[in-house]
C-alpha positions as CSV (number, residue, x, y, z in Angstrom):
1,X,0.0,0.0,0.0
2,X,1.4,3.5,-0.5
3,X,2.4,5.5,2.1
4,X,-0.9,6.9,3.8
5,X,-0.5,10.3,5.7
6,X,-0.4,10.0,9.6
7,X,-4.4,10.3,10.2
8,X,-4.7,7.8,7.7
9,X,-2.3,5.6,9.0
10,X,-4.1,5.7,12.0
11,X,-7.7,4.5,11.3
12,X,-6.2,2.0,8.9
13,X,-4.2,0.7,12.1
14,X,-7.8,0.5,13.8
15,X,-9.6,-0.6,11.0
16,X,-7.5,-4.1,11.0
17,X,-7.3,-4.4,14.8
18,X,-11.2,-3.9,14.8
19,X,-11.9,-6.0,11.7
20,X,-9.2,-8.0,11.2
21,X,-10.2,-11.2,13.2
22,X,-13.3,-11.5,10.6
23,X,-12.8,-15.2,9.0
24,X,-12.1,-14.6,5.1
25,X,-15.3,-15.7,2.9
26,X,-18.0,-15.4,6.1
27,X,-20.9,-12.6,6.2
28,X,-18.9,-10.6,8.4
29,X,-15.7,-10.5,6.2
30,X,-17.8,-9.8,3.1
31,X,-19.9,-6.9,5.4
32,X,-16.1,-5.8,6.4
33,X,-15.0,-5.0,2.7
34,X,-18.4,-3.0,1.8
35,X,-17.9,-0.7,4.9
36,X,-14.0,-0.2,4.1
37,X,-14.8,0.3,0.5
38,X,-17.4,2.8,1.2
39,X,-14.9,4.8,3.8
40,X,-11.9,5.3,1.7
41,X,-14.3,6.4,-0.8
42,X,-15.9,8.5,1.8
43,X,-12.5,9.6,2.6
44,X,-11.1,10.3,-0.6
45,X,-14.4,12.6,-1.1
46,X,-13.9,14.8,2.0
47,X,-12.5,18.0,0.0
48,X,-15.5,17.9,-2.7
49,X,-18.1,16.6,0.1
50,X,-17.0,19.5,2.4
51,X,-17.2,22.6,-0.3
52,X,-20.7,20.8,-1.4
53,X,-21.8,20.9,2.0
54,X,-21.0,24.2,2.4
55,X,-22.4,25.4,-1.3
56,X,-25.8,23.8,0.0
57,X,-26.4,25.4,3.3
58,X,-25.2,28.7,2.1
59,X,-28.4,28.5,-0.2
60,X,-30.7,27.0,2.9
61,X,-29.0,29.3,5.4
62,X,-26.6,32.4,4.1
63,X,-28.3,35.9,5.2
64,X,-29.6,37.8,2.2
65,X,-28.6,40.6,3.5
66,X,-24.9,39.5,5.0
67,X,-22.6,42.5,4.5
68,X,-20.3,39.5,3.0
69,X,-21.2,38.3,-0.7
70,X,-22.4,34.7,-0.9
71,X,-19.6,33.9,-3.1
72,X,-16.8,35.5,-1.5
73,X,-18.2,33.7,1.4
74,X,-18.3,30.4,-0.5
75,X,-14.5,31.5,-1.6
76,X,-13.1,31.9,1.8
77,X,-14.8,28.8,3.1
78,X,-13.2,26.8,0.1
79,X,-10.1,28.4,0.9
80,X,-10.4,27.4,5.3
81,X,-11.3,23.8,4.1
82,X,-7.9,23.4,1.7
83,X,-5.8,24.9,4.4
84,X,-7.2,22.6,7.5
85,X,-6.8,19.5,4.9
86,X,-2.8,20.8,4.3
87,X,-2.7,21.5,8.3
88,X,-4.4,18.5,10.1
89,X,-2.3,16.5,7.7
90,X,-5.3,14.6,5.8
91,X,-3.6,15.8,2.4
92,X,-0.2,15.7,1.5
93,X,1.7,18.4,-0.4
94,X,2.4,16.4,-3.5
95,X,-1.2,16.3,-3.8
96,X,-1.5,19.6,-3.0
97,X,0.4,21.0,-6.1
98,X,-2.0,18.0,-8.4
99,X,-4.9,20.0,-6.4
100,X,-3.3,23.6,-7.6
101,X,-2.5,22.4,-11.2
102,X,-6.6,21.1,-11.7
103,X,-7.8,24.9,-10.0
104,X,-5.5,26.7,-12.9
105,X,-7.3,24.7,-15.1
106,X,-10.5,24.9,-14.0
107,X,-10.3,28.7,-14.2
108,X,-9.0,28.8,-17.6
109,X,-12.2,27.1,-18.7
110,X,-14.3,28.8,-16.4
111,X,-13.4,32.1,-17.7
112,X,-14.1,31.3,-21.4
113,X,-17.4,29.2,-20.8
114,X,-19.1,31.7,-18.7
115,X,-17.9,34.4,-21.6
116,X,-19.4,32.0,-24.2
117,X,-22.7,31.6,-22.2
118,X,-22.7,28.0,-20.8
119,X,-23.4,28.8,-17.6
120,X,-23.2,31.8,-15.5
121,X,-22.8,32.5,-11.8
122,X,-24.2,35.3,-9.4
123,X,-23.1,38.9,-10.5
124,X,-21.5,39.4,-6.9
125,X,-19.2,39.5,-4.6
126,X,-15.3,40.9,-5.0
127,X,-13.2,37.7,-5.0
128,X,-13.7,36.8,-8.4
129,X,-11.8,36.8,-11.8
130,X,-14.3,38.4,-14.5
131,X,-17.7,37.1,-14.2
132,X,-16.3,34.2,-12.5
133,X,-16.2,33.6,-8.2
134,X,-12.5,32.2,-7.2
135,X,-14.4,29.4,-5.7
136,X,-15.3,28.0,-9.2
137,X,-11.7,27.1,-9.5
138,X,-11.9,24.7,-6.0
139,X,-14.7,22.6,-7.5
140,X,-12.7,21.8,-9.9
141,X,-10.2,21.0,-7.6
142,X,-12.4,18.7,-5.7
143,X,-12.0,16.3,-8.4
144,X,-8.3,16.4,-8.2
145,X,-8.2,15.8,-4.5
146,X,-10.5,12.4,-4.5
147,X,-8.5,11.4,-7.9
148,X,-5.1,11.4,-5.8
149,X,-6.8,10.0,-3.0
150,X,-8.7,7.3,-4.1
151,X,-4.8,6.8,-5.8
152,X,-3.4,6.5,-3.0
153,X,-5.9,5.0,-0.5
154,X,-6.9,2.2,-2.8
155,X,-3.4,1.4,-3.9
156,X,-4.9,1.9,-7.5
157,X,-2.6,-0.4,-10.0
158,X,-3.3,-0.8,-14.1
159,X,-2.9,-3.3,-15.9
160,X,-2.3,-2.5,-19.7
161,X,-2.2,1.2,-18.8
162,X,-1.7,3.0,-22.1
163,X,1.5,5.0,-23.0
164,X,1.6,8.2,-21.4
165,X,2.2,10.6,-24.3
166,X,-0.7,9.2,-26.0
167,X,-3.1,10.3,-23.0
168,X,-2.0,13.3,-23.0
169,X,-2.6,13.8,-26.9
170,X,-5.7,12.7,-26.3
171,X,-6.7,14.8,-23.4
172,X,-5.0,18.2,-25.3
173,X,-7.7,17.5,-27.7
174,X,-10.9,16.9,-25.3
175,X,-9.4,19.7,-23.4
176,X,-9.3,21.9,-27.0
177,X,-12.4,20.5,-27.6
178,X,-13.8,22.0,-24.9
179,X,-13.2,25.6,-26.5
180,X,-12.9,25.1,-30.4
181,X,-16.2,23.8,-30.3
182,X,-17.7,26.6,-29.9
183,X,-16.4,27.7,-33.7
184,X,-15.9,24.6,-35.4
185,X,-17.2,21.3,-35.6
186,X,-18.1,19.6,-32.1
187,X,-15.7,16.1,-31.9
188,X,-16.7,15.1,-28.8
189,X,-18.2,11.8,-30.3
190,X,-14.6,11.3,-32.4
191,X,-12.9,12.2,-28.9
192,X,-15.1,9.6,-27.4
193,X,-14.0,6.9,-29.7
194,X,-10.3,7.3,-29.4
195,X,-11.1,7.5,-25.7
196,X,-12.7,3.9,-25.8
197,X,-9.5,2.7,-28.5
198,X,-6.8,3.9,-26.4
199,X,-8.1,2.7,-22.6
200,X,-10.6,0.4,-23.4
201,X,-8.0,-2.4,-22.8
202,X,-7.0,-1.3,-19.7
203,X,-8.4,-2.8,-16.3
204,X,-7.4,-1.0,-12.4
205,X,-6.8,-3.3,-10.1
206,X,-7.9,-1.7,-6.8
207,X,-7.6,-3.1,-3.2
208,X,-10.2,-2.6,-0.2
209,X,-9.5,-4.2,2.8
210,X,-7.7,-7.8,2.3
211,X,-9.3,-8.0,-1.2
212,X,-8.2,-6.8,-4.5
213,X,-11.0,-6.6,-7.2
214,X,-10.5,-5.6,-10.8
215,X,-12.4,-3.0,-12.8
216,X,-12.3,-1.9,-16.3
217,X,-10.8,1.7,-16.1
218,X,-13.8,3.2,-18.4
219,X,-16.4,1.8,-16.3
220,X,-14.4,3.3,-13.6
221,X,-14.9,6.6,-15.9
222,X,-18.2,6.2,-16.3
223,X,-19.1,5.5,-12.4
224,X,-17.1,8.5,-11.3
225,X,-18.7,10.8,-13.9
226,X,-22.4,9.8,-12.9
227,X,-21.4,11.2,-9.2
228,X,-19.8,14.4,-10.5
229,X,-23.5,14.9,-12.1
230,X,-25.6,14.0,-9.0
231,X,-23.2,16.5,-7.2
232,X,-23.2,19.2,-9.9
233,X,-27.5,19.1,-9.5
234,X,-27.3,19.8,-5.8
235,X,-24.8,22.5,-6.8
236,X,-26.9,24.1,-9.3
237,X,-30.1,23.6,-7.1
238,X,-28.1,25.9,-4.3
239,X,-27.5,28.3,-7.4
240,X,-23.9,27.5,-7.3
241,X,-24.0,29.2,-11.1
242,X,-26.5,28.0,-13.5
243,X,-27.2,26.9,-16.8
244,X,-29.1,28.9,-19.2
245,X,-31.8,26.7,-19.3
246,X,-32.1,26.9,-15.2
247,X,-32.0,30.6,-15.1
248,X,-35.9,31.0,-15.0
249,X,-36.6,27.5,-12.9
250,X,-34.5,25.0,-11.8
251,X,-34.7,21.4,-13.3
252,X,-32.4,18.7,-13.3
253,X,-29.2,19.1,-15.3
254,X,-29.4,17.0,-18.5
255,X,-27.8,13.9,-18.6
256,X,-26.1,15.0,-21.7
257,X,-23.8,16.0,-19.3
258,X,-22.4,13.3,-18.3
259,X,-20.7,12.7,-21.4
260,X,-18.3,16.1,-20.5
261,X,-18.0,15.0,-17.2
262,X,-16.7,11.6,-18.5
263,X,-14.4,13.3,-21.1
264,X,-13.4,15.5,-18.1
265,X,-12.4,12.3,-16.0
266,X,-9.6,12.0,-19.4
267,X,-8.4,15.1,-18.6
268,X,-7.8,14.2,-14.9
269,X,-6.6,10.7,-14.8
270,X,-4.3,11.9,-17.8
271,X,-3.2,14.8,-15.3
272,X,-3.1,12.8,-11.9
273,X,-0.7,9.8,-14.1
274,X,1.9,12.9,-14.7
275,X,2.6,13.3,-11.0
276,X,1.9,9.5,-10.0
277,X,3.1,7.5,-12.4
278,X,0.6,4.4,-13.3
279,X,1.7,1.3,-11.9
280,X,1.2,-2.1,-12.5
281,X,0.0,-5.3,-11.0
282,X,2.6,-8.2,-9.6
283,X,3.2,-10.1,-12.5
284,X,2.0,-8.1,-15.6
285,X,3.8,-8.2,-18.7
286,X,5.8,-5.1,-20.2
287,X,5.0,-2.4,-22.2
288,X,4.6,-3.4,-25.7
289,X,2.6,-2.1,-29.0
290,X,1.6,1.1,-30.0
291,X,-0.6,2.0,-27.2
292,X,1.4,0.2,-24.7
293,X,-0.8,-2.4,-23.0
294,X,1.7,-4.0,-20.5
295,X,3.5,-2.9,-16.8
296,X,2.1,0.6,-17.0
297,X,4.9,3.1,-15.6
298,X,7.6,0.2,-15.5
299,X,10.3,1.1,-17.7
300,X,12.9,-2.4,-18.8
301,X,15.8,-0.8,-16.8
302,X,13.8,-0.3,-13.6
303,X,14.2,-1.7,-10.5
304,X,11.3,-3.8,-11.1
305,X,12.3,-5.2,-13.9
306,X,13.9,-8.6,-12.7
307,X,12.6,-11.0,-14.1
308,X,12.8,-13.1,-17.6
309,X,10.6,-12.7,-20.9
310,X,9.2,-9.6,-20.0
311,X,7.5,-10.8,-16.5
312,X,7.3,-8.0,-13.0
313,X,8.8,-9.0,-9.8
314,X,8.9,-7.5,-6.2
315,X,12.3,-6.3,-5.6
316,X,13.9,-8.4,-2.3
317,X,12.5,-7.3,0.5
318,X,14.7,-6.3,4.0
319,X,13.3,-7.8,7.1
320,X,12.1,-4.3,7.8
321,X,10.1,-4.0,4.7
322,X,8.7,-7.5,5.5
323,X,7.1,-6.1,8.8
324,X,6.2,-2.7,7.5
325,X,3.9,-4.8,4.9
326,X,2.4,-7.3,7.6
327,X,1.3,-4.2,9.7
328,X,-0.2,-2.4,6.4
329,X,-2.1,-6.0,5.0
C-alpha cells in the first residue's frame, strides 16, 4: 500500500485491529469489505463533500442581507477547508500541487465558458476573476483531490495502462475541444471513440480491505462521472452558477452532461498519471505495441524489472520491509 499520511495511518491501524479477526469468505468479512470500500471512498471525497456541503447550506441558510457576498463567502470557506486538509495533515503536499494544477485549469475554462454563455454564476461579490467567483476554481479541484486520494488510498494499480504521451494527446484534444467547439465542428463523439480505443484495454486493479478486485478503467470513468453529475445538481439547485436553461426555474441538469464529465475524467486521470506515475499489478507483462498495454509506468531498466521474458517482480525485501507490509495487510 502507498504511504498513507499520519491520520490515515491511524484509522487503517484500527480498522485491522477492529476488523481483522473477521474469517475470510463469512458474512462478516464480506460486510467488512463493503464498509471499508465505502470509507476510503468517503474519505477520498472529504474536499469535494466539504465545499458541497457548504455550497448547499449557504443557499438554505446564508443571510440575504450579509454584508459578506455569498460567493466571496463560499470563496473563503473553500479556501479554510484546503488549508485545515494541508494542516491537520489529511492531504499531502504532493497532492496539493495535483490540487493547484486542476484549480488553474478549471479557471481557464471557467473564464471562457461563462464568456461564451454556458453557464453563469451570481453577479457578486469581489473575489472573483471576470464574471467568475475564485471558488469555481476549487470545484474543480475537488475532483483532483479524490482522484489522488482514491490513488493512494486504494493502492490503484493498471494493468495495460496505455503509454503516457498518448493520454496526453488525447486529453489536449478533449481539453481543445472543450473551446474550439464553440467555432468549429463539435468532436466530442470522435474524442469519445479514441477514448474507448486507447483505454478500453486497460483494467485497475484496486484493493479494499484484504481483497483486491478488478475493474475496467472506463467503467471506472463512467461511475465517477455519474457522481460528479448527482453533485453538480445539488450544486446548481443551491445556485452555485447555472445553466441557461435553469435561469428562469431549476430542473435537473441534463444527462447529456455526463458525457463532459466523463471526457473531463480523461483530462484528470491523464493529469493525476503525470505526478503519480501508473503502476502495475505483480506479474503483468511489459509495455509493448503502439498503445502500450503492458506494466504501466515500468520502464525495462527499472528496478522492477527482474525477471525473464518480460515478467514483473517484487524487488527483495529487507526484514524491515517485511514487517512494515504485515502491519499495512
Amino acid at each position: 500500500m502507498r504511504s498513507l499520511t499520519a491520520v490515515e495511518q491511524f484509522l487503517h491501524e484500527r480498522a485491522h485491529r477492529f476488523l481483522g479477526p473477521a474469517p475470510a469468505g463469512g458474512l462478516r468479512w464480506t460486510l467488512a469489505e463493503f464498509l471499508v470500500f465505502g470509507l476510503k471512498q468517503a474519505w477520498a471525497c472529504i474536499f469535494g463533500a466539504s465545499l458541497l456541503a457548504v455550497i448547499f447550506g449557504a443557499r438554505l441558510w446564508y443571510p440575504e442581507d450579509a454584508a459578506l457576498a455569498r460567493n466571496d463567502f463560499l470563496t473563503i470557506a473553500a479556501v479554510v477547508i484546503q488549508v485545515v486538509m494541508v494542516a491537520a495533515r489529511l492531504e499531502t503536499l504532493r497532492e496539493l500541487r495535483v490540487i493547484v494544477l486542476f484549480h488553474l485549469v478549471g479557471t481557464v475554462m471557467e473564464l471562457f465558458k461563462t464568456g461564451a454563455g454556458s453557464w453563469s454564476y451570481e453577479a457578486e461579490g469581489v473575489l472573483r476573476v471576470g464574471a467568475v467567483p475564485l471558488f469555481s476554481g476549487f470545484m474543480y479541484a475537488s475532483v483532483g483531490s479524490y482522484m489522488v486520494r482514491v490513488y493512494r488510498l486504494f493502492d490503484l494499480r493498471f494493468a495495460r495502462y496505455p503509454r503516457r504521451w498518448i493520454t496526453a494527446i488525447v486529453a489536449l484534444g478533449i481539453y481543445a475541444n472543450f473551446f474550439s467547439h464553440h467555432y468549429v465542428f463539435d468532436f466530442r463523439w470522435v474524442l469519445l471513440a479514441a477514448v474507448v480505443v486507447v483505454f478500453g484495454r486497460c483494467v485497475m486493479h484496486f484493493r479494499v480491505f484484504r481483497r483486491s478486485l478488478r475493474m475496467p478503467l472506463l467503467v471506472a470513468f463512467l461511475l465517477v462521472a455519474l457522481f460528479i453529475w448527482i453533485a453538480e445538481n445539488i450544486a446548481t439547485w443551491s445556485h452555485a452558477w447555472l445553466y441557461p436553461s435553469q435561469v428562469n426555474g431549476w430542473h435537473l441538469v441534463s444527462p447529456d452532461k455526463l458525457l463532459s464529465w466523463f471526457l473531463l475524467m480523461i483530462i484528470s486521470v491523464v493529469l493525476v498519471a503525470w505526478v503519480y506515475k501508473p503502476v502495475a499489478p505483480d506479474g503483468a507483462v511489459a509495455p509493448s505495441g503502439p498503445l502500450g498495454g503492458g506494466a504501466a509506468g515500468v520502464e525495462p531498466d527499472s528496478p522492477e524489472w527482474c525477471g525473464v521474458a518480460g515478467t514483473l517482480q517484487r524487488p527483495r525485501s529487507s526484514p524491515a520491509m517485511s514487517a512494515r507490509r504485515r502491519i499495512q495487510s
